[in-house]
PAKOL-479874 format. One record per residue (C-alpha): x, z, y; residue in one letter. Coordinates in Angstrom, 1 decimal, decimal comma, padded with zeros to 4 digits. Layout:
BEGIN
<atom px="X" pz="Z" py="Y" residuo="A"/>
...
This chain:
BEGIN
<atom px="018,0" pz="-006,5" py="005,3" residuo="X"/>
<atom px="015,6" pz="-009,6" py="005,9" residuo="X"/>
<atom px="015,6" pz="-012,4" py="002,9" residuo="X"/>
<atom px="014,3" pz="-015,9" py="003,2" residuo="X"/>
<atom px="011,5" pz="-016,1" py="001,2" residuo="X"/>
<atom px="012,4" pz="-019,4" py="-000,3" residuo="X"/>
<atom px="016,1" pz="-019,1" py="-001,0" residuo="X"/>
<atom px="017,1" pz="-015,1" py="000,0" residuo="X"/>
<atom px="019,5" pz="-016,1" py="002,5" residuo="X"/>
<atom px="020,2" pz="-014,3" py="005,2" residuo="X"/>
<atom px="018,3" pz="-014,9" py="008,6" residuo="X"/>
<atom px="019,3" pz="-015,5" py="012,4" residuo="X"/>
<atom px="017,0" pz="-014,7" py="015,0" residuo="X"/>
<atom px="016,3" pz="-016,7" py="018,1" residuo="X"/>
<atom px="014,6" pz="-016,1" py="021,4" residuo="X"/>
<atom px="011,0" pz="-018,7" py="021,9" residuo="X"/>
<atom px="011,5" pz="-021,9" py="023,3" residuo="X"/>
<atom px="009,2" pz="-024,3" py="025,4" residuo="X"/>
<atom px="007,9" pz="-025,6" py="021,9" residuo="X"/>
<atom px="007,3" pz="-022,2" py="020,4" residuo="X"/>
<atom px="003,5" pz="-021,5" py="019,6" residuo="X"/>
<atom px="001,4" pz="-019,1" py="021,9" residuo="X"/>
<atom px="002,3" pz="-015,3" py="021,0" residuo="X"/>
<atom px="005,6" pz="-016,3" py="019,2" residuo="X"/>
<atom px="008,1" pz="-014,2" py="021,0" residuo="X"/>
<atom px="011,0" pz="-015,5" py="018,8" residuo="X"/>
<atom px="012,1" pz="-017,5" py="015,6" residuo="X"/>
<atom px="014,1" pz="-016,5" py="012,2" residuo="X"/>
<atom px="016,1" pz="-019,3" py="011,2" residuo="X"/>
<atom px="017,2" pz="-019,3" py="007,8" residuo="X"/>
<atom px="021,2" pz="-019,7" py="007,1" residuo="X"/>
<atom px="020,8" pz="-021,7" py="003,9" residuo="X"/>
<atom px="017,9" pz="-023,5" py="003,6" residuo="X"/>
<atom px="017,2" pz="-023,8" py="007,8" residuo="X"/>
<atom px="013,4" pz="-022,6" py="007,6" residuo="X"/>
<atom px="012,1" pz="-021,4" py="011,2" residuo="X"/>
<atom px="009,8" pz="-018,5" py="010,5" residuo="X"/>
<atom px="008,5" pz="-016,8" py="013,6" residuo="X"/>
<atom px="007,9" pz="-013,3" py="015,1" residuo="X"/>
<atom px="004,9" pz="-012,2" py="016,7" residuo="X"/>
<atom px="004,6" pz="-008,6" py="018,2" residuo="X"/>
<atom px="008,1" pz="-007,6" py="017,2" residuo="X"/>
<atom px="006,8" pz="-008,4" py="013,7" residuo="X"/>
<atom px="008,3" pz="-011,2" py="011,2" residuo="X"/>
<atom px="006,1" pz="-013,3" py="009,8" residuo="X"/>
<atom px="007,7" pz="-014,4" py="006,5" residuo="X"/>
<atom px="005,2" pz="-016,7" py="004,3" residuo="X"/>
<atom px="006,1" pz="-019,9" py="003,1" residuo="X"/>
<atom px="004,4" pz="-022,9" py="003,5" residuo="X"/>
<atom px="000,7" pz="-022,8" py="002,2" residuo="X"/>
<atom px="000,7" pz="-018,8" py="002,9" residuo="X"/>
<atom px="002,0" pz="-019,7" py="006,6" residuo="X"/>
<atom px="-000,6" pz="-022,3" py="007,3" residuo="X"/>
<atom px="-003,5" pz="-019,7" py="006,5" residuo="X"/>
<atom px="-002,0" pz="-017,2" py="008,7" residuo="X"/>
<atom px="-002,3" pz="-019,2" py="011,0" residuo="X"/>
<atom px="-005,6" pz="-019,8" py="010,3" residuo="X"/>
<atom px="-006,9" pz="-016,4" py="010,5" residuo="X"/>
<atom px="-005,0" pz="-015,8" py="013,7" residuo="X"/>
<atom px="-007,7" pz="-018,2" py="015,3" residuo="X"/>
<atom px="-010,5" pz="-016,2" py="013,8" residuo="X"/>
<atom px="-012,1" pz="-014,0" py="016,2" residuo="X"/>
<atom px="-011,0" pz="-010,5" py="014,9" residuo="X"/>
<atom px="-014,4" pz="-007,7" py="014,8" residuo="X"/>
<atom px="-014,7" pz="-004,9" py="016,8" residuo="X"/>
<atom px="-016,3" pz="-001,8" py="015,8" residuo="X"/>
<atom px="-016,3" pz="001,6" py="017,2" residuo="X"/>
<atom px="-015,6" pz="002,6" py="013,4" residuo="X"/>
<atom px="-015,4" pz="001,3" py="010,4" residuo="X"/>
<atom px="-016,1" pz="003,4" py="006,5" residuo="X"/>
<atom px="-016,0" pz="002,6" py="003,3" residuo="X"/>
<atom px="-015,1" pz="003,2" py="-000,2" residuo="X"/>
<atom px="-011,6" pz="001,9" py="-000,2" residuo="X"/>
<atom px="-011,5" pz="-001,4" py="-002,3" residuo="X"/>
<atom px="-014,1" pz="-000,4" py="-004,6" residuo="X"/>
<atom px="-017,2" pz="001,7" py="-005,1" residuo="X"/>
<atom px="-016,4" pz="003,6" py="-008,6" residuo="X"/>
<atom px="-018,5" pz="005,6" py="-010,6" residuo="X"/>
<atom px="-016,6" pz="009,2" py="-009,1" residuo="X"/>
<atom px="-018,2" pz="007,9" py="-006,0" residuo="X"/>
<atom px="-022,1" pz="007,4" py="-006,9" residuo="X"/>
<atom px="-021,3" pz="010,9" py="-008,5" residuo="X"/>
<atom px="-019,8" pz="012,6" py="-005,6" residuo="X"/>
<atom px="-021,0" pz="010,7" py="-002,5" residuo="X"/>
<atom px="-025,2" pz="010,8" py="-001,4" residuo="X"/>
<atom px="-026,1" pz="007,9" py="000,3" residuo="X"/>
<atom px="-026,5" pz="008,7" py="003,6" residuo="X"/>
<atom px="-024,5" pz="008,2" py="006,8" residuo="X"/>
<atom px="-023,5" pz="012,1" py="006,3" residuo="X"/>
<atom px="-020,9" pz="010,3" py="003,7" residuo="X"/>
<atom px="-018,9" pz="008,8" py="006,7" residuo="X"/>
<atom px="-017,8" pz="012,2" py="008,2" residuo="X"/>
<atom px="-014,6" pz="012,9" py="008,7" residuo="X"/>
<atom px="-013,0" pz="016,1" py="007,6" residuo="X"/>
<atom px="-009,1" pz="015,4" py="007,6" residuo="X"/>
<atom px="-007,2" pz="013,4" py="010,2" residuo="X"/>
<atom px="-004,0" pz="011,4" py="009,7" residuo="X"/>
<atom px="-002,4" pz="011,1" py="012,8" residuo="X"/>
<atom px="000,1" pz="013,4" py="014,7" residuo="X"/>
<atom px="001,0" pz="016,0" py="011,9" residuo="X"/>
<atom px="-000,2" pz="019,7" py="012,7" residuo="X"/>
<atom px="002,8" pz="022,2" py="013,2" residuo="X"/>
<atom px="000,9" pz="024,8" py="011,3" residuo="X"/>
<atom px="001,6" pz="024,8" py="007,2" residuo="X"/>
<atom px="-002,1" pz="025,4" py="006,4" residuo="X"/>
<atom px="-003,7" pz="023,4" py="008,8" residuo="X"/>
<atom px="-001,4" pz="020,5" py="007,5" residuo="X"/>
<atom px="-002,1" pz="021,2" py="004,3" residuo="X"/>
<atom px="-006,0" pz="021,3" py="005,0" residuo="X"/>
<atom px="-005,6" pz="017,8" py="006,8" residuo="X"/>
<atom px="-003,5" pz="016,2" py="004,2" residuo="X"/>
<atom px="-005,6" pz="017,4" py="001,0" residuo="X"/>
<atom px="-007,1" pz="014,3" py="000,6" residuo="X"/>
<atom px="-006,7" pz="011,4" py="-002,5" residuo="X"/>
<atom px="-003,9" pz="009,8" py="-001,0" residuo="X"/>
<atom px="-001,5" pz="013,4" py="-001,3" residuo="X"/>
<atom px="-003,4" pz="014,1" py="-004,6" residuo="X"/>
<atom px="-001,3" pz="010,3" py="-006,1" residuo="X"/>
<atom px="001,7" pz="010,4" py="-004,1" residuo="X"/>
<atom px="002,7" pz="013,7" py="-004,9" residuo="X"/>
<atom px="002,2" pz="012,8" py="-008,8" residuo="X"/>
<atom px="004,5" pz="009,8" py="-008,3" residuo="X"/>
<atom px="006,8" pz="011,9" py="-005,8" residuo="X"/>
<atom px="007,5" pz="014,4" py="-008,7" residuo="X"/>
<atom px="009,1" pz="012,2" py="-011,0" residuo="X"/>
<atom px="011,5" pz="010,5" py="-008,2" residuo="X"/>
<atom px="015,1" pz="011,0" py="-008,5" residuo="X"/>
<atom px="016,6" pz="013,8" py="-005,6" residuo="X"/>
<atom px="017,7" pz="011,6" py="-002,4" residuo="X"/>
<atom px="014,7" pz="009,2" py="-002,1" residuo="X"/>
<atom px="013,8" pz="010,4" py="001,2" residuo="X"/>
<atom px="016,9" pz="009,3" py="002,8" residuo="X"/>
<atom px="017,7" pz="005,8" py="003,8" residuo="X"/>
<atom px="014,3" pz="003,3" py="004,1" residuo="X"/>
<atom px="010,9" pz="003,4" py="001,9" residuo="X"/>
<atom px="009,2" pz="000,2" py="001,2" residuo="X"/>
<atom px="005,6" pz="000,2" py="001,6" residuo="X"/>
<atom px="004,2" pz="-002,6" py="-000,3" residuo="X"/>
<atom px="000,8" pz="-004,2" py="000,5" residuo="X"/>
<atom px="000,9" pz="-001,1" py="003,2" residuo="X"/>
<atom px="-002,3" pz="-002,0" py="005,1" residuo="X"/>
<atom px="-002,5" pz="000,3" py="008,1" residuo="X"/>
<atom px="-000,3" pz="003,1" py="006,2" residuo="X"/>
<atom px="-002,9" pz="005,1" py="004,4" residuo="X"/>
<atom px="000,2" pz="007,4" py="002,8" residuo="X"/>
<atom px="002,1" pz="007,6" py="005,8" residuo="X"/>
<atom px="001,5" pz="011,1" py="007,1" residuo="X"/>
<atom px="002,6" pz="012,2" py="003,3" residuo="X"/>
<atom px="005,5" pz="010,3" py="003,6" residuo="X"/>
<atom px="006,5" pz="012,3" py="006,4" residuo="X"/>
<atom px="005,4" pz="016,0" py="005,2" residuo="X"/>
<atom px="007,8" pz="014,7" py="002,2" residuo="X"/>
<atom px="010,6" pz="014,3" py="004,9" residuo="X"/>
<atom px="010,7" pz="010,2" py="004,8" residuo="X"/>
<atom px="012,1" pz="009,3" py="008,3" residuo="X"/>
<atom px="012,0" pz="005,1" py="007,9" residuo="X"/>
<atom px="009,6" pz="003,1" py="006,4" residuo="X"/>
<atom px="009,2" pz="-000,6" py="006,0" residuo="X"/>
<atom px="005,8" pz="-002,3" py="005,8" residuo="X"/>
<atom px="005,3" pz="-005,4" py="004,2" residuo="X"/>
<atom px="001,7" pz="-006,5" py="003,8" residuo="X"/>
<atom px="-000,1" pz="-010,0" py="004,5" residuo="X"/>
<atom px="-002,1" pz="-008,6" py="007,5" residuo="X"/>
<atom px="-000,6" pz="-009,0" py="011,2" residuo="X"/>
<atom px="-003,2" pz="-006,5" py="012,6" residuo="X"/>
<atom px="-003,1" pz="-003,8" py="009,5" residuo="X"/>
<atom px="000,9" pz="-004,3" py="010,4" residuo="X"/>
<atom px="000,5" pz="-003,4" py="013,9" residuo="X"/>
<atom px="-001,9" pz="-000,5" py="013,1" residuo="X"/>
<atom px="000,1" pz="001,0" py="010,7" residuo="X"/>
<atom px="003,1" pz="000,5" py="013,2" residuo="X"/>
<atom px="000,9" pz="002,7" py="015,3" residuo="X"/>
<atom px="000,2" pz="005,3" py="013,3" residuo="X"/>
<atom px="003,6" pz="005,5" py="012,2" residuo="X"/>
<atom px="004,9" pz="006,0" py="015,9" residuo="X"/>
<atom px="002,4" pz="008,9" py="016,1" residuo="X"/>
<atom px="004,3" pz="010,6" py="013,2" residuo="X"/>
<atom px="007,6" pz="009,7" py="014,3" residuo="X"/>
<atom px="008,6" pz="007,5" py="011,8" residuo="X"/>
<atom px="010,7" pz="004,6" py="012,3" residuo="X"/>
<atom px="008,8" pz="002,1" py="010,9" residuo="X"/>
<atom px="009,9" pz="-002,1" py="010,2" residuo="X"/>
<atom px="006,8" pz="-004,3" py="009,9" residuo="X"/>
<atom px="006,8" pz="-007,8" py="007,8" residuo="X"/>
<atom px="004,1" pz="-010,5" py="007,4" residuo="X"/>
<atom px="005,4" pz="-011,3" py="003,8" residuo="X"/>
<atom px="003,9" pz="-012,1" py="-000,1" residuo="X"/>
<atom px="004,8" pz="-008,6" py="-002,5" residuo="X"/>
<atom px="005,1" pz="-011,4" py="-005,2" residuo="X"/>
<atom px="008,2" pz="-012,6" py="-003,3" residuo="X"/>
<atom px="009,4" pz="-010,0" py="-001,3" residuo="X"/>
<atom px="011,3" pz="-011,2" py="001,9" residuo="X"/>
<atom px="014,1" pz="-008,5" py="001,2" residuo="X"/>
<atom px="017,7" pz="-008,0" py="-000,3" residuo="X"/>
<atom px="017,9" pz="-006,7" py="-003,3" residuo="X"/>
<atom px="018,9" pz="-003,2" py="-003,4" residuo="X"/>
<atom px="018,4" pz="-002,3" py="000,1" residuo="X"/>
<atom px="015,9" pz="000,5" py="000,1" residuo="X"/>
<atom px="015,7" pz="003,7" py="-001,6" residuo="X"/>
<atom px="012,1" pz="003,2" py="-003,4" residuo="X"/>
<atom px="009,3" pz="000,6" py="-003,1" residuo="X"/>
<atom px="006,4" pz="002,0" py="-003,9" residuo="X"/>
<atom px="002,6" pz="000,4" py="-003,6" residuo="X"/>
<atom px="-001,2" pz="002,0" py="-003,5" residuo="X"/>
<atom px="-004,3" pz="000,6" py="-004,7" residuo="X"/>
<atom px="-003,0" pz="-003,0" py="-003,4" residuo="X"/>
<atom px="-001,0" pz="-004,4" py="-006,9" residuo="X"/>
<atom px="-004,5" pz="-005,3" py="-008,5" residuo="X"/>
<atom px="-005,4" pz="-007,8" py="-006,0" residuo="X"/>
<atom px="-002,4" pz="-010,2" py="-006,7" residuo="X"/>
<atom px="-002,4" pz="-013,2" py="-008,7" residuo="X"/>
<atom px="000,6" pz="-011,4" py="-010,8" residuo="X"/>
<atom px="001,1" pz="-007,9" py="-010,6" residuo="X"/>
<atom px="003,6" pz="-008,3" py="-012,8" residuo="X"/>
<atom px="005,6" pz="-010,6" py="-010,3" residuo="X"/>
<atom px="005,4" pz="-008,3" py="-007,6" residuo="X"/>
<atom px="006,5" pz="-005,3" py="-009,8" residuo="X"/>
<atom px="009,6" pz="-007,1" py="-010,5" residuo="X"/>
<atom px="010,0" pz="-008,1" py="-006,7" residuo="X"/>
<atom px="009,6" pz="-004,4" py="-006,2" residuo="X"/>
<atom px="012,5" pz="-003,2" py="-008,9" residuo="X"/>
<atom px="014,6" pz="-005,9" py="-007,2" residuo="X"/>
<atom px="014,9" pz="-004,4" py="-003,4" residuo="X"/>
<atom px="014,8" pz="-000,8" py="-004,6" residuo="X"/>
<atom px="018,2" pz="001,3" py="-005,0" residuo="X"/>
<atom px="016,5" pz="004,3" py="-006,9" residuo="X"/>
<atom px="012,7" pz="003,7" py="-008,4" residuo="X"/>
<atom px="009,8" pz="001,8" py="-008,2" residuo="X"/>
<atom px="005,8" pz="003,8" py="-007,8" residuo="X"/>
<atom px="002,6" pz="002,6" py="-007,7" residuo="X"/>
<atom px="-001,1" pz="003,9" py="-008,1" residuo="X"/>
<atom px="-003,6" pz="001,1" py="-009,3" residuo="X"/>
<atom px="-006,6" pz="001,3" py="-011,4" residuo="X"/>
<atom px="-006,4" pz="001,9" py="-014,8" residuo="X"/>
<atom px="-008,0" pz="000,2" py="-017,9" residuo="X"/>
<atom px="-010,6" pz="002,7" py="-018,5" residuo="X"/>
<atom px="-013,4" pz="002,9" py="-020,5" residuo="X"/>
<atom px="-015,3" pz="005,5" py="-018,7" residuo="X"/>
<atom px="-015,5" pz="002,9" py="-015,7" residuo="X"/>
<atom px="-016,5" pz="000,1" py="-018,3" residuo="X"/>
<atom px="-019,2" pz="002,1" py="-020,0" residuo="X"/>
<atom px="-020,0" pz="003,5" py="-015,7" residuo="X"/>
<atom px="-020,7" pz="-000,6" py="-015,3" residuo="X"/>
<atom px="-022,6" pz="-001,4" py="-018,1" residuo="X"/>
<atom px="-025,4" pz="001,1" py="-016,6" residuo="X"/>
<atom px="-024,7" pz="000,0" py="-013,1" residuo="X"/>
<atom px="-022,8" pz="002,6" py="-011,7" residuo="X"/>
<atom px="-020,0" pz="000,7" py="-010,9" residuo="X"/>
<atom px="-018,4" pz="-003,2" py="-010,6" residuo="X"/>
<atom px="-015,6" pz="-004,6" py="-012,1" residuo="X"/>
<atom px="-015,1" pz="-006,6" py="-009,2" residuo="X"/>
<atom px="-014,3" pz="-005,7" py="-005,7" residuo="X"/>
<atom px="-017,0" pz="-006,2" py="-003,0" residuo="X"/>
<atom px="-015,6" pz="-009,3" py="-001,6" residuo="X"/>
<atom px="-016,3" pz="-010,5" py="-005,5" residuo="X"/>
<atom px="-012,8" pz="-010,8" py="-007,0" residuo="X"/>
<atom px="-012,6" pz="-009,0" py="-009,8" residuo="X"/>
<atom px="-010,2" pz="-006,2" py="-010,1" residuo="X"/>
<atom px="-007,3" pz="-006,7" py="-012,6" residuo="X"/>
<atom px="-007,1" pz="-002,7" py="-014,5" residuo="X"/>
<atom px="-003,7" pz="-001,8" py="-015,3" residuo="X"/>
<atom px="-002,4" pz="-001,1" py="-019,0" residuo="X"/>
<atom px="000,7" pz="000,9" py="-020,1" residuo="X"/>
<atom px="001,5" pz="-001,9" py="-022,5" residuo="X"/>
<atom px="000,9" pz="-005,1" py="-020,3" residuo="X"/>
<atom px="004,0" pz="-002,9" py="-017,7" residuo="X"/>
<atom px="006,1" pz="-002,1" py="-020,6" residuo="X"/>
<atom px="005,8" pz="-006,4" py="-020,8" residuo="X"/>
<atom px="006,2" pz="-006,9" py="-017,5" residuo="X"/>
<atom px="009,5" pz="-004,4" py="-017,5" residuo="X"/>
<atom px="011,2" pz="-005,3" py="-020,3" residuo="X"/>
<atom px="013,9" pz="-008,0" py="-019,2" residuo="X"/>
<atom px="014,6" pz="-005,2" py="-016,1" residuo="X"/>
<atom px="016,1" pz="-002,6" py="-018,5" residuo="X"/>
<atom px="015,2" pz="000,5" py="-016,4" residuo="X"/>
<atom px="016,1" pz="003,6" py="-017,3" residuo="X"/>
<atom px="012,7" pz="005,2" py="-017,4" residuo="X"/>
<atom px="009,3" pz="004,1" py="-017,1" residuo="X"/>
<atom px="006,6" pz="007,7" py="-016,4" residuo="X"/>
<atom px="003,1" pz="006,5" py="-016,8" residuo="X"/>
<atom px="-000,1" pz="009,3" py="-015,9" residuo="X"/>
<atom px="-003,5" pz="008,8" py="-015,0" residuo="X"/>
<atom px="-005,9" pz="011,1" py="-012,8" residuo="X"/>
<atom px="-009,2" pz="010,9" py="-011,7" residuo="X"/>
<atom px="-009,7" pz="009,7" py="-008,1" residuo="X"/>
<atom px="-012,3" pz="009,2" py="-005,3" residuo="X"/>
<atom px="-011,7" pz="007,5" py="-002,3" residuo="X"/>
<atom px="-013,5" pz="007,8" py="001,0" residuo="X"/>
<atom px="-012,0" pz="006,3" py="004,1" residuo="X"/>
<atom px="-012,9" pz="005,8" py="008,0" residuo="X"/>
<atom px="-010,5" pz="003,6" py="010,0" residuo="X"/>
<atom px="-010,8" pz="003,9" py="013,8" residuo="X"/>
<atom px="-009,6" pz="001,6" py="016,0" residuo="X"/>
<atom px="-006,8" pz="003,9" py="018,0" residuo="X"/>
<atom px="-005,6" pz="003,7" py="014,2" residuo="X"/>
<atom px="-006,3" pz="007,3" py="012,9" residuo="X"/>
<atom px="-007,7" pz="007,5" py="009,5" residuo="X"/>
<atom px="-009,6" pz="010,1" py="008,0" residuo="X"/>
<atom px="-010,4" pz="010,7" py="005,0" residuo="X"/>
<atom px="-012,4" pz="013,8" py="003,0" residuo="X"/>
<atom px="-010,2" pz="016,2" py="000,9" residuo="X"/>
<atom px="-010,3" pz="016,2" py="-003,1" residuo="X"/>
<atom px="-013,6" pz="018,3" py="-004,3" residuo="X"/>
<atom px="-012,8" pz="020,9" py="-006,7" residuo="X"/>
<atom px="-014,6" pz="019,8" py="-009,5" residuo="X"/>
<atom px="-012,1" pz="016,6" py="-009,8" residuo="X"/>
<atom px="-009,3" pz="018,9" py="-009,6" residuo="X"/>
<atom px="-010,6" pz="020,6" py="-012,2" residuo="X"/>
<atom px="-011,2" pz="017,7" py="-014,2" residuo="X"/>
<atom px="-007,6" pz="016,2" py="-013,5" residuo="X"/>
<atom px="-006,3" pz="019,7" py="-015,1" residuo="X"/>
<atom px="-008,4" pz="018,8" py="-018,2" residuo="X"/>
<atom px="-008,8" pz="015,6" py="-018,4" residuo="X"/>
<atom px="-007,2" pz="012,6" py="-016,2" residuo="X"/>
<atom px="-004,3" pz="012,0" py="-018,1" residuo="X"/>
<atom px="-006,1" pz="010,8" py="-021,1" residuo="X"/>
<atom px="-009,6" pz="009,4" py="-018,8" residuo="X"/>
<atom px="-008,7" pz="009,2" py="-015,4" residuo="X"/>
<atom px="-009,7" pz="006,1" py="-013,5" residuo="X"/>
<atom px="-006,1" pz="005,4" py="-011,6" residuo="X"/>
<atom px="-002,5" pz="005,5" py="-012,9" residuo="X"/>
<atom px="000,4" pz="006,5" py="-011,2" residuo="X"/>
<atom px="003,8" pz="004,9" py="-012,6" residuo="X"/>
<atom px="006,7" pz="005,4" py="-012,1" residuo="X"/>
<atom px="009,9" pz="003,2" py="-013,2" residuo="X"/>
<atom px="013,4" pz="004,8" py="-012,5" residuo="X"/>
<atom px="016,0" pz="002,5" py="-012,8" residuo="X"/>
């Protein structure tokens, strides 16, 4: 299932040696063009060069504790100055992802949140059968979607993000919900996969940071069997006009600005792939997340009101798109 990044040959894996760095329990050696990529914590790490060295980097970094840590996803939107006070009353947690409640409306209490409110709009467009066989989870983080995945009956998931530690949290949240679950260090603009070899690929609010979404979109039509989803942020004007009067940022907090997805740059992006369909819909979303460190995340249910305006509105206004691209 594994692809060299640099040439997509097959790899061989190798027990450490005396010359092995510290934490590298073993060592992927490429068939065809020889490159030694290692493992750490039963997790691949397949960058290339440049990407490798930085890794490496940021392994030396000391990593911050805290007891938890909240925010407003990637960005603080306009829906969220509108919904949220300021206040540490914001950070309270109402849903829990974690071990899956066996009662059907206390699951469906916990999992009513803006994660289920995306997925299931991409989920409803998915060919019958894309639960079976593996799910790619593209720029995962520590596997914000995963509890949906598994209401939806997904048993194995793959997660390929640039983040060791998001990697091994979202390994152990996945455990929790008894997933099977493959962790890879790898780029979603060159996906360290054969082509073809899981069921979907899909991605969530983590396309827009790239350097080419459009790159990793193609990556993502390449290793799927089935169909392709993602849910970015869309190009639209209520957020523009929401950060002309300060209500909002067109760049993320970190200060890289936010590329905003358009139906016609994806159509583009597509059009050499020939797929067989490509759905495009928009909804409003708000996202409020708290990440703790035994790896639960919580995050508070969709208000009414944003329902409401979905109903009306979000296909033709909303802030996010969901696409789908059936091949």
């Amino acid at each position: 299932m594994l692809a060299c990044p640099s040439c997509a040959a097959s790899l061989d894996m190798h027990a450490a040696n005396n010359s092995t760095p510290e934490g590298v329990q073993g060592e992927l050696t490429c068939r065809g063009c020889d490159r030694v990529f290692p493992v750490i914590a039963g997790i691949p790490v397949l960058l290339l060069d440049a990407q490798l060295a930085t890794f490496w980097r940021a392994q030396e970094e000391p990593q911050e504790s805290h007891e938890a840590s909240s925010g407003f996803g990637e960005e603080m939107t306009w829906w969220d100055h509108f919904y949220c006070d300021s206040g540490e009353s914001n950070h309270a947690p109402i849903s829990v992802q974690g071990a899956l409640p066996e009662d059907d409306a206390r699951l469906d209490e916990a999992l009513d949140d803006p994660y289920w409110h995306t997925l299931k709009k991409g989920i409803s467009h998915l060919p019958p059968g894309w639960q079976k066989g593996y799910v790619a989870a593209i720029c995962c983080g520590r596997g914000v979607e995963f509890a949906h995945l598994a209401r939806e009956g997904v048993r194995r998931v793959i997660g390929i993000d640039i983040s060791l530690q998001g990697l091994q949290k979202a390994r152990e949240l996945a455990r929790s919900l008894g997933l099977e679950f493959e962790g890879i260090v790898g780029d979603a603009e060159i996906l360290p996969v054969q082509s073809a070899t899981v069921q979907i690929a899909y991605a969530h609010e983590g396309l827009h940071h790239l350097a080419s979404p459009a790159r990793a979109i193609q990556e993502m039509h390449r290793i799927a069997r089935k169909a392709i989803m993602f849910c970015e942020p869309a190009d639209a004007w209520l957020t523009k006009i929401a950060a002309l009067i300060g209500y909002s940022s067109l760049q993320e907090q970190s200060g890289a600005r936010t590329y905003r997805f358009r139906r016609g740059d994806v159509e583009r992006w597509i059009a050499d792939l020939q797929p067989r369909q490509l759905i495009w819909n928009r909804l409003f979303v708000v996202s409020r997340v708290t990440f703790w460190p035994d790896g639960r995340i919580r995050t508070r249910p969709v208000p009414p009101f944003l329902k409401v305006a979905n109903s009306l509105l979000g296909q033709w206004l909303g802030n996010k798109c969901v696409v789908n691209i059936i091949k």
